[in-house]
ROGUKOL-599956 format. One record per residue (C-alpha): residue number from 1; chain; x, z, y negated. Coordinates in steps of 0.25 Angstrom, whole numbers, plus 2048, in hexadecimal, padded with zeros to 3 digits. Each point is the difference from the previous one (the first is absolute). Example, Ala and Ser with C-alpha at 12.3 -4.5 7.8 and 13.67 -1.06 7.14 Angstrom:
[atom 1; A; [831; 81F; 812]]
[atom 2; A; [806; 7FE; 7F2]]
END
This chain:
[atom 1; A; [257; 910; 450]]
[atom 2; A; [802; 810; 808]]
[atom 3; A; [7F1; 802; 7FD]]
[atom 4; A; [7FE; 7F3; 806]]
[atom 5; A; [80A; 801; 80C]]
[atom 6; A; [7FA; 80F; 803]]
[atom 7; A; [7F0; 7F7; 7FF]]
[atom 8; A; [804; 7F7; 80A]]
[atom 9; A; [807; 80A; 80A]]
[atom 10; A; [7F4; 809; 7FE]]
[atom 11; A; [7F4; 7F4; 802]]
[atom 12; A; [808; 7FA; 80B]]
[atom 13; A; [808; 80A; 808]]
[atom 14; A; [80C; 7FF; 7F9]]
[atom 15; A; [80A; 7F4; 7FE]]
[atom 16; A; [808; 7F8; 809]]
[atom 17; A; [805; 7F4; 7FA]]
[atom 18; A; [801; 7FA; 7F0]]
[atom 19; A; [802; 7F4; 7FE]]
[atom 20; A; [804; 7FD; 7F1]]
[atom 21; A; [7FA; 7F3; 7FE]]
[atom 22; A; [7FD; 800; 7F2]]
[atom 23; A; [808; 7F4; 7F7]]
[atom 24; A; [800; 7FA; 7F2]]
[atom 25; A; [805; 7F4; 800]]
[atom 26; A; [808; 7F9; 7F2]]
[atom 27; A; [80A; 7F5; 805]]
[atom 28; A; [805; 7FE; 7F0]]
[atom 29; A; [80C; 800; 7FB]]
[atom 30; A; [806; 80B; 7F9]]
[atom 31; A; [7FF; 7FB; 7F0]]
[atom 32; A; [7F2; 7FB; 805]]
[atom 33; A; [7FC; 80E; 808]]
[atom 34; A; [7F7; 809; 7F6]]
[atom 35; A; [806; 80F; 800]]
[atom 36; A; [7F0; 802; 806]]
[atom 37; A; [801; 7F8; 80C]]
[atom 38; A; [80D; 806; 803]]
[atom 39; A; [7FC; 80C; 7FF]]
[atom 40; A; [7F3; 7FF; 808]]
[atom 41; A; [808; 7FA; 80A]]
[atom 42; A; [809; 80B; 800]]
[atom 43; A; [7F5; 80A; 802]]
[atom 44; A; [7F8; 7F9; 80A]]
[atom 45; A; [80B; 7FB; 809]]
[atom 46; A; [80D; 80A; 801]]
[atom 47; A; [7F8; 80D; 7F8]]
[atom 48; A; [7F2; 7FE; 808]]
[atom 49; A; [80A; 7FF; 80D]]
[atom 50; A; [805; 80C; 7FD]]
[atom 51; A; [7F5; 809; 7FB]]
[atom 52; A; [7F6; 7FD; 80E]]
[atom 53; A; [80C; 802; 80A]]
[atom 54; A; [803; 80C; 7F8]]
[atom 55; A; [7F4; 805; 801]]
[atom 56; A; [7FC; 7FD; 80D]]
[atom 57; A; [80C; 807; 805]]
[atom 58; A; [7FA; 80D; 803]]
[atom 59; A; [7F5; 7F9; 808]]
[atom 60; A; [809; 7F8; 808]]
[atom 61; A; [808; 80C; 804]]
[atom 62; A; [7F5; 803; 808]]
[atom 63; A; [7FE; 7F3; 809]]
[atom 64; A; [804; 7FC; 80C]]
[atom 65; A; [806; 7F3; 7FC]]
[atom 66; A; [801; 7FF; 7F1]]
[atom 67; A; [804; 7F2; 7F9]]
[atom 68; A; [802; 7FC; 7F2]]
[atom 69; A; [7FF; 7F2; 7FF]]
[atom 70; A; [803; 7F9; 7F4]]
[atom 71; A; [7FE; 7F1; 7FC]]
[atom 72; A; [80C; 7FD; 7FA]]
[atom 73; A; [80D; 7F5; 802]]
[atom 74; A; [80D; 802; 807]]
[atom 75; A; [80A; 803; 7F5]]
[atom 76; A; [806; 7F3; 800]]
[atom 77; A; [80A; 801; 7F4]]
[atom 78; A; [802; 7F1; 7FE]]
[atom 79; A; [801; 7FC; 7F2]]
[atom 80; A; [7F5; 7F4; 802]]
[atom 81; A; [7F7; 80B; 804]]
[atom 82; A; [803; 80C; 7F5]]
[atom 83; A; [803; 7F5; 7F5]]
[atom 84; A; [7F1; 7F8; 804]]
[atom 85; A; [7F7; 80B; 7FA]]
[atom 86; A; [808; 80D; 7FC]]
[atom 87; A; [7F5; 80A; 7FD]]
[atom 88; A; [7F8; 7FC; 80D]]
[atom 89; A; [80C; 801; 807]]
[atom 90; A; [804; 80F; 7FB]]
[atom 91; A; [7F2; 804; 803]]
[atom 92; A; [800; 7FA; 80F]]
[atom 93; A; [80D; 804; 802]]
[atom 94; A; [7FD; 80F; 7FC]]
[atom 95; A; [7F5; 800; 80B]]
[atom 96; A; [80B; 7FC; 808]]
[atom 97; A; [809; 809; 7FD]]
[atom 98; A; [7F5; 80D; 801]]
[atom 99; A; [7FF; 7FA; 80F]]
[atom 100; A; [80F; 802; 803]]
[atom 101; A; [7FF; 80E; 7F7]]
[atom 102; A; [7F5; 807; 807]]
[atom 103; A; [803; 7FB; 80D]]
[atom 104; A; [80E; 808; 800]]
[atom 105; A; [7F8; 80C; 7F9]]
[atom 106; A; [7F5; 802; 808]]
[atom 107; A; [807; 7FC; 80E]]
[atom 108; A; [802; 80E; 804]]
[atom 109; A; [7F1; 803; 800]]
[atom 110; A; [7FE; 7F2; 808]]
[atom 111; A; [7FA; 7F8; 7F4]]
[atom 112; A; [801; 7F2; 802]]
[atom 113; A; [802; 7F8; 7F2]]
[atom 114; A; [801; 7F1; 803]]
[atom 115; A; [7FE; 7F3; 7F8]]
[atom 116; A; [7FA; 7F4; 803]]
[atom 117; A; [801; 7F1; 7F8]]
[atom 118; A; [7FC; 7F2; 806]]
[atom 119; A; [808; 7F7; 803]]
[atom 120; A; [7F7; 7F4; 7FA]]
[atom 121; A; [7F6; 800; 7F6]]
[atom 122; A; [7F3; 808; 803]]
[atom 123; A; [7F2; 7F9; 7FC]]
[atom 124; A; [7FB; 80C; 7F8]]
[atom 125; A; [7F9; 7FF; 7F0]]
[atom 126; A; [80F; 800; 7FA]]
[atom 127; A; [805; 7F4; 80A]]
[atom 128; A; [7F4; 7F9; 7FD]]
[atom 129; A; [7FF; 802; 7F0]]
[atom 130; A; [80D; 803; 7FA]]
[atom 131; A; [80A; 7F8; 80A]]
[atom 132; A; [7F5; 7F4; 802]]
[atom 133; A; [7FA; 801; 80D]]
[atom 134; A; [7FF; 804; 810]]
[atom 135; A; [805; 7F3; 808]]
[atom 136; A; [80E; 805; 800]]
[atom 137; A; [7FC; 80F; 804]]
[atom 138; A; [7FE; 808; 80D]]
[atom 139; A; [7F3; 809; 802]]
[atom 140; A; [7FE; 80D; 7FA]]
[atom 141; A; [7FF; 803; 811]]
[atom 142; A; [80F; 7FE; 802]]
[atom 143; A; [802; 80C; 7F6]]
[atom 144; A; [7F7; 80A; 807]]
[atom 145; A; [805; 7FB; 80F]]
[atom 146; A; [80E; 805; 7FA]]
[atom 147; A; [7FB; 80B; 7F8]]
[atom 148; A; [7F8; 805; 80E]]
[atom 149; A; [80E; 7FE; 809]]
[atom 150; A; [808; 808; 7F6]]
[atom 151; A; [7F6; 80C; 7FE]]
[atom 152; A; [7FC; 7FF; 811]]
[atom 153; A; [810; 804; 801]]
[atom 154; A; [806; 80F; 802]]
[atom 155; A; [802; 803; 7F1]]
[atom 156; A; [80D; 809; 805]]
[atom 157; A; [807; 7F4; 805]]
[atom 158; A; [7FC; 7F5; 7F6]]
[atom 159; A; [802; 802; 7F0]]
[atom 160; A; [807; 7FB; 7F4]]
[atom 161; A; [7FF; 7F0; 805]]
[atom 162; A; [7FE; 7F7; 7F4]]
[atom 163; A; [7F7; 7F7; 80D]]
[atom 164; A; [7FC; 7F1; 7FE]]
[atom 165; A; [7F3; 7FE; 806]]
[atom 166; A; [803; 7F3; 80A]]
[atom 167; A; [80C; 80A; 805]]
[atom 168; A; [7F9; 80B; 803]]
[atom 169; A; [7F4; 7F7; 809]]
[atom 170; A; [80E; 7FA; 807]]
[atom 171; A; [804; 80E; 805]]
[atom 172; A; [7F2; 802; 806]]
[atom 173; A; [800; 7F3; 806]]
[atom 174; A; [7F8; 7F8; 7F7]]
[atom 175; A; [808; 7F1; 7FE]]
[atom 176; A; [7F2; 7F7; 7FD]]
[atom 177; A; [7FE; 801; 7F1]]
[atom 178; A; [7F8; 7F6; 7FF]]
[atom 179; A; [7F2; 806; 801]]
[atom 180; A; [805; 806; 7F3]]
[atom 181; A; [801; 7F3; 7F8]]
[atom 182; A; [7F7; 7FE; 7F4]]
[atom 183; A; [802; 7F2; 7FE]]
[atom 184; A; [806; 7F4; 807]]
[atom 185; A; [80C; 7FF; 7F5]]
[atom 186; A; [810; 805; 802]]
[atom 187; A; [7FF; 810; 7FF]]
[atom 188; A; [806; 803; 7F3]]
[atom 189; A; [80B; 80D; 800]]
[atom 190; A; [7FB; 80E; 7F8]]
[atom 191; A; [809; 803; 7F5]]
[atom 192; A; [809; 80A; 803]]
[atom 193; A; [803; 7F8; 80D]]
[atom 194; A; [80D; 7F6; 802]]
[atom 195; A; [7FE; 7F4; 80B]]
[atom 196; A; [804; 803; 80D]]
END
């Protein structure tokens, strides 16, 4: 992952933002959950969180306005919610926590380390195929509207924020949801995310 880091910095001039995207997803219980999946989420979610900001650290010491943005929940510690599906859970919730880890870590050198969850479902492959379908989902688009707000922000003045998406469009003005809408049905809530 360096080598990789140091590749990127080298083709494109160096490294400004990271966004740790990457997810495997296993909603099983715990006697049903195979030591594999578990362990690939494991390594994917919280380890694969970890290793890139690690090692785009270096880099983003040298930009103007460095961000690490991660794609995980608020830690919502509700039995419901750590009880639903445990191993997903402690994977989403170690992504979570590298957010509030690195942010303290790296705030001296002005490294922003922030995550972002939606507040509603989001019509993406895993909505459509594992959860069963998009009509109760938001856009991809509302993600990368907050993503862009997030990472537009001085990265001195704004870190370790566990951010909901439809929270941080609010704060830039944005109140008309709408156009983000998939379907014509009631927008169903993310896990992770308790009813206003």
């Amino acid at each position: 992952m360096l080598a990789a880091a140091e590749a990127a910095a080298t083709q494109f001039g160096g490294i400004d933002i990271v966004v740790n995207n990457a997810s495997a997803l296993d909603r099983s219980g715990t006697e049903e959950l195979s030591m594999k999946r578990y362990d690939l989420m494991q390594d994917i979610n919280t380890r694969g969180t970890f290793l890139l900001s690690k090692a785009a650290i270096p880099q983003l010491r040298k930009a103007a306005n460095p961000h690490i943005l991660t794609l995980s929940p608020p830690l919502n510690l509700s039995p419901v919610w750590v009880g639903a599906h445990l191993g997903y859970t402690l994977s989403k919730y170690g992504m979570s926590l590298c957010t509030v880890g690195l942010a303290e870590e790296l705030k001296a050198d002005g490294i922003a380390a922030n995550s972002l969850w939606p507040r509603t479902l989001i019509d993406t492959a895993a909505v459509r195929n594992i959860i069963g379908g998009a009509s109760q989902a938001r856009t991809p688009e509302i993600i990368a509207d907050a993503a862009y707000a997030i990472l537009a922000r001085p990265s001195r003045e704004c870190t370790g924020n566990l951010f909901i998406d439809d929270e941080v469009l609010a704060a830039e003005g944005v109140t008309d949801l709408s156009g983000y809408q998939r379907g014509e049905g009631e927008l169903a809530l993310d896990i992770f995310v308790d009813p206003a």
